[in-house]
C-alpha positions as CSV (number, residue, x, y, z in Angstrom):
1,X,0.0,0.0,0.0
2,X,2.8,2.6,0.7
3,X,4.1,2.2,-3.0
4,X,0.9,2.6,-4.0
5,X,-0.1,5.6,-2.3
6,X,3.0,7.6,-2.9
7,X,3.0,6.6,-6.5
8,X,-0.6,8.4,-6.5
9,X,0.7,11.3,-4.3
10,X,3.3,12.0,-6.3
11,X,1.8,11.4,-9.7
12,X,-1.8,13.0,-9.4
13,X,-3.9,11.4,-12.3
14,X,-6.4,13.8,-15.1
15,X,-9.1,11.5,-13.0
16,X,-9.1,9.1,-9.8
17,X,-10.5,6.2,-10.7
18,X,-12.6,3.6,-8.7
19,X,-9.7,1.5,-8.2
20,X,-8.1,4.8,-6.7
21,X,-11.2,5.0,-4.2
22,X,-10.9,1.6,-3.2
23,X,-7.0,2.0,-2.2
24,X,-7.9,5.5,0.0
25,X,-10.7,3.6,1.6
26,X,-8.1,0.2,2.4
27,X,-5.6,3.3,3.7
28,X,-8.3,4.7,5.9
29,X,-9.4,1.9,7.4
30,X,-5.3,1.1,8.3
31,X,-5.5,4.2,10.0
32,X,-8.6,3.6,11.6
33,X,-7.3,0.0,13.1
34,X,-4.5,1.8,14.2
35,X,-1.8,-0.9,11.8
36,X,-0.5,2.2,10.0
37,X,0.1,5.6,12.1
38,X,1.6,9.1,11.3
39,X,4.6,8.5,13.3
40,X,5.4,5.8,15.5
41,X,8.1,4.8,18.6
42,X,11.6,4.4,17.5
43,X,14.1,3.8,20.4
44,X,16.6,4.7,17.7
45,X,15.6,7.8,16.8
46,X,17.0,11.2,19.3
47,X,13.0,11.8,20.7
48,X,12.4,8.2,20.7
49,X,9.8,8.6,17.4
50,X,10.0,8.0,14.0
51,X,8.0,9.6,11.3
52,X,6.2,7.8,8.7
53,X,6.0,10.4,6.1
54,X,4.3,8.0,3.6
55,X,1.0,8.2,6.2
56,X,1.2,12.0,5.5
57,X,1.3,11.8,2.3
58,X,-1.8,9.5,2.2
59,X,-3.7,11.7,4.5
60,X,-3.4,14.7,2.4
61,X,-4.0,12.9,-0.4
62,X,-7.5,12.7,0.7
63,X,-8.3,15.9,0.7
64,X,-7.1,16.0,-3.0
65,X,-9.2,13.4,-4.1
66,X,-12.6,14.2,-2.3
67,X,-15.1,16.5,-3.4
68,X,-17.1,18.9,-1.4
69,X,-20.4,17.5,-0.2
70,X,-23.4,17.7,1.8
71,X,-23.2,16.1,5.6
72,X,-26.1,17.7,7.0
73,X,-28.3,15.9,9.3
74,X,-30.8,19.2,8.9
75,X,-29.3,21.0,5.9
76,X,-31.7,24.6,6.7
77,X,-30.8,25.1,10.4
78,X,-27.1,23.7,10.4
79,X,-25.3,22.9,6.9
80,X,-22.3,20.3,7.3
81,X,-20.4,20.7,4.0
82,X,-17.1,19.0,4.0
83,X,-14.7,16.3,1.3
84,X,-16.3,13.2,0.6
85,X,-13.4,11.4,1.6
86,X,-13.4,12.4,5.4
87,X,-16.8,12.0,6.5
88,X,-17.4,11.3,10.4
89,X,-15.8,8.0,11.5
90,X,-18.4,5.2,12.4
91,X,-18.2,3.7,15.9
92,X,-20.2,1.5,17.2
93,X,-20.7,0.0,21.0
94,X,-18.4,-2.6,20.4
95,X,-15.4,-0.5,19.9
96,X,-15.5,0.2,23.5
97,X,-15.1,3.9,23.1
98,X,-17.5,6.5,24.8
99,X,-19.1,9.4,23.0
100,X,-21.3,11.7,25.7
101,X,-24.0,13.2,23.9
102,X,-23.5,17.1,23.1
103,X,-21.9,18.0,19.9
104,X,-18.0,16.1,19.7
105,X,-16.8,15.0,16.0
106,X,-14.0,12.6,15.6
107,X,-13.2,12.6,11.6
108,X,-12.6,9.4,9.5
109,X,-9.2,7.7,9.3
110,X,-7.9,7.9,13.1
111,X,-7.3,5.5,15.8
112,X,-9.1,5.5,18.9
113,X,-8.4,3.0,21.8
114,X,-10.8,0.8,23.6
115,X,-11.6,3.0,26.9
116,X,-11.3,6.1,25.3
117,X,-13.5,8.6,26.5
118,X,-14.9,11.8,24.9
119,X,-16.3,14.6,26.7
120,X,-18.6,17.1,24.6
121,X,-17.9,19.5,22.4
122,X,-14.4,18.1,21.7
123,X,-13.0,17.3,18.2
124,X,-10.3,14.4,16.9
125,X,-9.2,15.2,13.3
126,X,-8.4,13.0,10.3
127,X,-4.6,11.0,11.0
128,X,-4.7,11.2,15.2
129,X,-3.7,8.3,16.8
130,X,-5.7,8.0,20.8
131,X,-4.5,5.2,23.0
132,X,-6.6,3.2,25.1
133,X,-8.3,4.8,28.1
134,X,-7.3,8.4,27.9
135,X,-10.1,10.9,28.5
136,X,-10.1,13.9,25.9
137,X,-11.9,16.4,27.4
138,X,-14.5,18.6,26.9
139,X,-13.7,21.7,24.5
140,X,-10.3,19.7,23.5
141,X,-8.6,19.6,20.3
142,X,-6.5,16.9,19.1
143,X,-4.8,17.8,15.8
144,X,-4.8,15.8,12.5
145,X,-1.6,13.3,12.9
146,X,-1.4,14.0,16.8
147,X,-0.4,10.5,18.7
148,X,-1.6,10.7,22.2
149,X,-0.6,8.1,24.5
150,X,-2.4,5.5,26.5
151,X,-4.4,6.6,29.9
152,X,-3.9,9.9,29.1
153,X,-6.0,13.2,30.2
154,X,-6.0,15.7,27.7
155,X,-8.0,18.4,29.8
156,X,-10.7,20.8,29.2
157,X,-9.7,23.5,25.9
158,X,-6.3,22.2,25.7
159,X,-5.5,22.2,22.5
160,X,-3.1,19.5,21.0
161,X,-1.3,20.7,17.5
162,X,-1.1,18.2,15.0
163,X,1.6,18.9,12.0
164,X,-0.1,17.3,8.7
165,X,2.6,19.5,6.7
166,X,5.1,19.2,5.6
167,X,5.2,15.2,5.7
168,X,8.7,14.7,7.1
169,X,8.0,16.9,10.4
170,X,7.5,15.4,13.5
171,X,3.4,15.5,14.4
172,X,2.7,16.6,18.3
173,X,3.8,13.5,20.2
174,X,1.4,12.9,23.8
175,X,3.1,9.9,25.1
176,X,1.4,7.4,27.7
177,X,-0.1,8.4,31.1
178,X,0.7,12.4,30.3
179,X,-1.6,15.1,32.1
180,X,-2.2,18.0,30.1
181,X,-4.1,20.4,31.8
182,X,-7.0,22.3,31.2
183,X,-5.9,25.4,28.7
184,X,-2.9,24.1,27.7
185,X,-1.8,24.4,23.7
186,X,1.0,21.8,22.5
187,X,2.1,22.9,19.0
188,X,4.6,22.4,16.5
189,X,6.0,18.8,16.6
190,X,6.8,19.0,20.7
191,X,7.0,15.4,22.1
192,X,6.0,14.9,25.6
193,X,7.5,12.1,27.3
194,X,5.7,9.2,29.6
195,X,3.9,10.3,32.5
196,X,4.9,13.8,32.5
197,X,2.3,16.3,34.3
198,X,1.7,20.1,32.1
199,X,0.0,22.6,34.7
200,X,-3.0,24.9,33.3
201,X,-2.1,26.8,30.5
202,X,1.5,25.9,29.4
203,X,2.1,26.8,26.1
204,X,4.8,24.4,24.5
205,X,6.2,25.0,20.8
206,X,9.6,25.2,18.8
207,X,10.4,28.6,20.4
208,X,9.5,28.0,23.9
209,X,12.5,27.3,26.3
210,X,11.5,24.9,29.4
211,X,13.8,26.0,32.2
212,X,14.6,22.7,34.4
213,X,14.9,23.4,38.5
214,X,15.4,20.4,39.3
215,X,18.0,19.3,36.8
216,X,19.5,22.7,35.9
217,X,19.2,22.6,32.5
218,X,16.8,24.6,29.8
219,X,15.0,22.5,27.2
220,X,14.4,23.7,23.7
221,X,14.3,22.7,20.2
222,X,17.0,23.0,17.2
223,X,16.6,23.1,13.6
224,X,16.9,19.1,13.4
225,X,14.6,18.2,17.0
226,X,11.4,19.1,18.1
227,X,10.9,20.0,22.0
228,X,11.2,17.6,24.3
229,X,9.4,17.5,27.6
230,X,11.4,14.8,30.2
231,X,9.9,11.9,31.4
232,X,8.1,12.9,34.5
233,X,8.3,16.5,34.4
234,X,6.1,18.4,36.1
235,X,5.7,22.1,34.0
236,X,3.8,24.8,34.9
237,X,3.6,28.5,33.2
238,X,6.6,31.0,33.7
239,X,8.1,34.0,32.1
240,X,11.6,35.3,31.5
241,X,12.4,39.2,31.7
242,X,13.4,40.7,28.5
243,X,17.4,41.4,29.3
244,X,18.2,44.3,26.6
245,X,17.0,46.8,24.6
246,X,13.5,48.3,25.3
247,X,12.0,45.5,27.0
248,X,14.5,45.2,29.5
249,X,13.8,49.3,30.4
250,X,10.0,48.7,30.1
251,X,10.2,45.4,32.1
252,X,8.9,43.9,29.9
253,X,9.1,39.4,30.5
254,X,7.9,37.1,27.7
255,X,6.1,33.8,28.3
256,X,8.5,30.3,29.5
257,X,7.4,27.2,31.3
258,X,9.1,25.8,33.9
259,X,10.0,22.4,35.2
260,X,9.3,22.9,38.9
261,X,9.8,18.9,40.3
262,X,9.6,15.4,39.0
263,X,6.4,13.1,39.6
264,X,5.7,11.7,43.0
265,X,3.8,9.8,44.9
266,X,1.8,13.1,45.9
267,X,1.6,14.3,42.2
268,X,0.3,10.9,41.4
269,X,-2.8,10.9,44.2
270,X,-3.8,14.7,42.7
271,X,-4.1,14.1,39.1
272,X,-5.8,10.8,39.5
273,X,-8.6,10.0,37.1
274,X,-10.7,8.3,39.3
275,X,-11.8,5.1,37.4
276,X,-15.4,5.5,38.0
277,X,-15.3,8.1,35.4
278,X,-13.8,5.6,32.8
């Protein structure tokens, strides 16, 4: 299927064909059974992830295909009008996945784990990969090609980046039993290592340095790396004063985030997700 679907990405036809159709639709379903992903672990690559850029490709090349079309339940008092190609995914009870009633959309051609829950409104694009049990939260995003660990909490309005384009970057990167908390905004290809805890509205992305207290060291990304939050790391929202020019004589501090400790056992009993709510 990958030479087949880069072959059509990179050769785009006068017409797609049925038989053209038929491969998208195997491709999608891949992505939807969670065999094929947009990136996936690598413990040789440098952040421990390796992306498949061939995935990309085939996502995009779904919105090249498809045609606009009508999706509407009630077309006169709310229009839906989106491509053919990504229509809402189907789930049914035995998926295991909870959908509360009030308004969330998770788009064709994603994984999403047994356990998963989803709070309303929230919103899974086309590519995301959800492992089993994490909650996504009410008023959450999680971005086309995002991978979001297992038994994670992705909290209320954060919003989780994806990175469709270009297809060699990294996509956001949630590993397992990660906290995000309410507010927060993960963007630009940042990878956020096992069980790490991010306090109400961090902002994390390619030009935000992560000052370390505990390990004495600041955090950020290069040309060739993405961010990296540590294993464990507990972040929380800072700022760093502006140290010339005007904004150092207007006092003037631009935003940071912090590492402030490591998890514990009392981090642990605070950001519990009770299991009744599962």
């Amino acid at each position: 299927m990958r030479t087949e679907i880069e072959a059509l990405f990179d050769t785009k036809p006068e017409a797609y064909s049925e038989e053209h159709f038929r491969l998208f639709q195997r491709f999608k379903t891949a992505l939807n059974e969670g065999t094929i992903r947009a990136a996936e672990p690598d413990d040789a690559a440098p952040t421990g992830w390796r992306v498949n850029g061939w995935v990309k490709k085939g996502i995009l090349l779904g919105f090249r295909m498809g045609s606009v079309v009508d999706m509407s339940l009630d077309p006169a008092r709310q229009p839906w009008l989106d491509k053919a190609t990504y229509p809402v995914r189907k789930v049914t009870v035995a998926d295991g996945v909870r959908i509360v009633p009030g308004g969330s959309s998770i788009r064709d051609g994603c994984y999403i784990g047994r356990g998963v829950t989803c709070m309303p409104p929230m919103y899974i694009n086309a590519g995301a990969w959800v492992g089993e049990g994490t909650m996504v939260d009410s008023h959450a995003l999680v971005g086309s090609c995002a991978q979001i660990g297992r038994h994670c909490h992705i909290s209320a309005a954060a919003q989780i980046g994806g990175v469709l384009e270009p297809v060699g970057a990294m996509p956001v990167v949630i590993e397992d039993e990660v906290l995000v908390g309410g507010n927060c905004g993960v963007y630009e290809g940042t990878v956020v290592k096992r069980r790490a805890v991010l306090g109400t509205g961090v902002i994390l992305n390619r030009s935000t340095p992560v000052f370390d207290l505990v390990r004495g060291v600041i955090h950020k990304a290069s040309e060739e790396q993405p961010l990296v939050i540590p294993p464990e790391a507990v972040v929380v929202p800072g700022s760093r004063a502006v140290t010339s020019g005007p904004g150092k004589e207007w006092g003037i501090s631009v935003a940071a985030a912090v590492i402030v400790k490591y998890r514990d056992e009392r981090t642990d009993t605070r950001i519990q997700l009770e299991d009744v709510l599962r």
